[in-house]
C-alpha positions in Angstrom: 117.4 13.1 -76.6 115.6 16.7 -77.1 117.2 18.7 -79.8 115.9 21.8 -79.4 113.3 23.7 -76.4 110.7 26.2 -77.4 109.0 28.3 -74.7 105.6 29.2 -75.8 104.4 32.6 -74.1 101.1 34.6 -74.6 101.8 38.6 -75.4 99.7 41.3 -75.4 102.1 43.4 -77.7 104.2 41.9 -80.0 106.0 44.8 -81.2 106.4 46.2 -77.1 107.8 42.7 -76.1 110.2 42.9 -79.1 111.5 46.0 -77.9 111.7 45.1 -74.7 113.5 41.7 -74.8 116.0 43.9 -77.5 116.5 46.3 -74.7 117.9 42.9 -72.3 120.3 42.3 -75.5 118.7 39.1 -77.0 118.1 38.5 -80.3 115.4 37.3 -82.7 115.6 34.3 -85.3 113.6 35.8 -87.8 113.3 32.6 -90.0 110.4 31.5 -87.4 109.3 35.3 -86.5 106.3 37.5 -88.2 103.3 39.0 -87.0 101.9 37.3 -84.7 105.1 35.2 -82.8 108.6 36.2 -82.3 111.1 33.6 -81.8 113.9 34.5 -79.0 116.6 33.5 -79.0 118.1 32.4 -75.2 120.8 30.6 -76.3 122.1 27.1 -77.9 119.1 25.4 -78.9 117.2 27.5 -76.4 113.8 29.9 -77.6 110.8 31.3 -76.1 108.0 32.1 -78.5 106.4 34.8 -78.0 102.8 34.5 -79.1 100.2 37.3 -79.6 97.7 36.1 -77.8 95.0 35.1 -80.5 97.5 33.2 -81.8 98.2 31.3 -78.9 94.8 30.7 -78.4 94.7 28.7 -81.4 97.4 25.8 -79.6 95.0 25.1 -77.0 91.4 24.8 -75.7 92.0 25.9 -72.6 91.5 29.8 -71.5 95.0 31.9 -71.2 96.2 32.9 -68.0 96.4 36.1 -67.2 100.4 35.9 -65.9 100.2 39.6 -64.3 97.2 37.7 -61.8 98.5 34.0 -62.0 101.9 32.2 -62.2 101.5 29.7 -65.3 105.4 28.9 -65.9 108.8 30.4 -64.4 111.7 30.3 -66.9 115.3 29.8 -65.4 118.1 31.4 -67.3 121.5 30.5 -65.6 124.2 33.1 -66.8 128.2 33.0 -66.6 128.6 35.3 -63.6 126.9 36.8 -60.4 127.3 40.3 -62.0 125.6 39.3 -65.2 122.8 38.7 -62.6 122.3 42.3 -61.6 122.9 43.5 -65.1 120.1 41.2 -66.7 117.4 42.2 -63.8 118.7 45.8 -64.2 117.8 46.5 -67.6 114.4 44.4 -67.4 113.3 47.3 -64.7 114.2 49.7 -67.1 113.2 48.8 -70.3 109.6 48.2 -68.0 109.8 44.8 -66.3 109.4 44.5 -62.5 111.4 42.7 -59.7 108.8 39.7 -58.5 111.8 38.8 -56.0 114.4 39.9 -54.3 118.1 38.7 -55.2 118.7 36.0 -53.2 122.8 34.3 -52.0 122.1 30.8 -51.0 126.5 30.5 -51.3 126.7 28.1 -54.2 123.4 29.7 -56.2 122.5 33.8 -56.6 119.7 34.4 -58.3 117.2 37.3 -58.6 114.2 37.7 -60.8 112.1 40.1 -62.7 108.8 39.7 -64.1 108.1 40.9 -67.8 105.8 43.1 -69.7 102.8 40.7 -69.3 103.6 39.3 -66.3 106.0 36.3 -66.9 108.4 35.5 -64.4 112.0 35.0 -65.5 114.4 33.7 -62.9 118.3 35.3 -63.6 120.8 32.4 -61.7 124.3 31.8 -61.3 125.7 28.7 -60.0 129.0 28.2 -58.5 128.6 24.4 -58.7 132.5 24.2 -56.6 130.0 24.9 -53.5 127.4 22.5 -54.0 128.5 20.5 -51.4 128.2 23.6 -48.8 124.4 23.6 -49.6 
């Protein structure tokens, strides 16, 4: 059905975010990357698109939010373990992102979440889907 997902996001810094997102350990696809968008690379048919925000003012007609005052989108990445978690969140706070949320054990999901350079909330998850039915 859908072959591919892009994530379109709205930076203030370009070159900051890069650093910052390198600092996490992702990667860049540099085939759909230059000055004014970076393409990250989450995973298997998985990017966000990091936009400067002139540029990303030319997709729409509508006025940017400001994601440090307003929630416009929360991206969910699942990882493989609970401790992969912590380690994500860890090195957002210190490559200069802030925790938005508390970790939260719900048994069968952890999760805890971090908010980026400009303000976009990422949301770190682990499932163990052998509890689901304890939920």
């Amino acid at each position: 059905m859908i072959k591919r997902i892009y994530v379109n996001l709205p930076v203030k810094n370009l070159k900051m975010t890069m650093e910052f997102f390198t600092n996490l350990g992702f990667a860049f696809d540099a085939n759909f990357s230059d000055e004014r968008a970076a393409c990250l690379i989450l995973g298997d048919n998985m990017y966000a698109m990091l936009l400067t925000e002139s540029f990303f003012q030319t997709f729409t007609q509508k006025r940017l939010a400001d994601a440090k005052q307003n929630t416009e989108v929360l991206v969910a990445l699942e990882v493989k373990s609970r401790e992969q978690v912590d380690e994500l969140v860890s090195k957002a706070v210190k490559a200069g992102g802030t925790i938005y949320r508390g970790p939260e054990d719900h048994g069968w999901m952890y999760n805890h979440c971090f908010a980026d350079l400009d303000g976009h909330q990422w949301e770190v998850l682990f499932t163990d889907e052998s509890k689901l039915s304890e939920k």
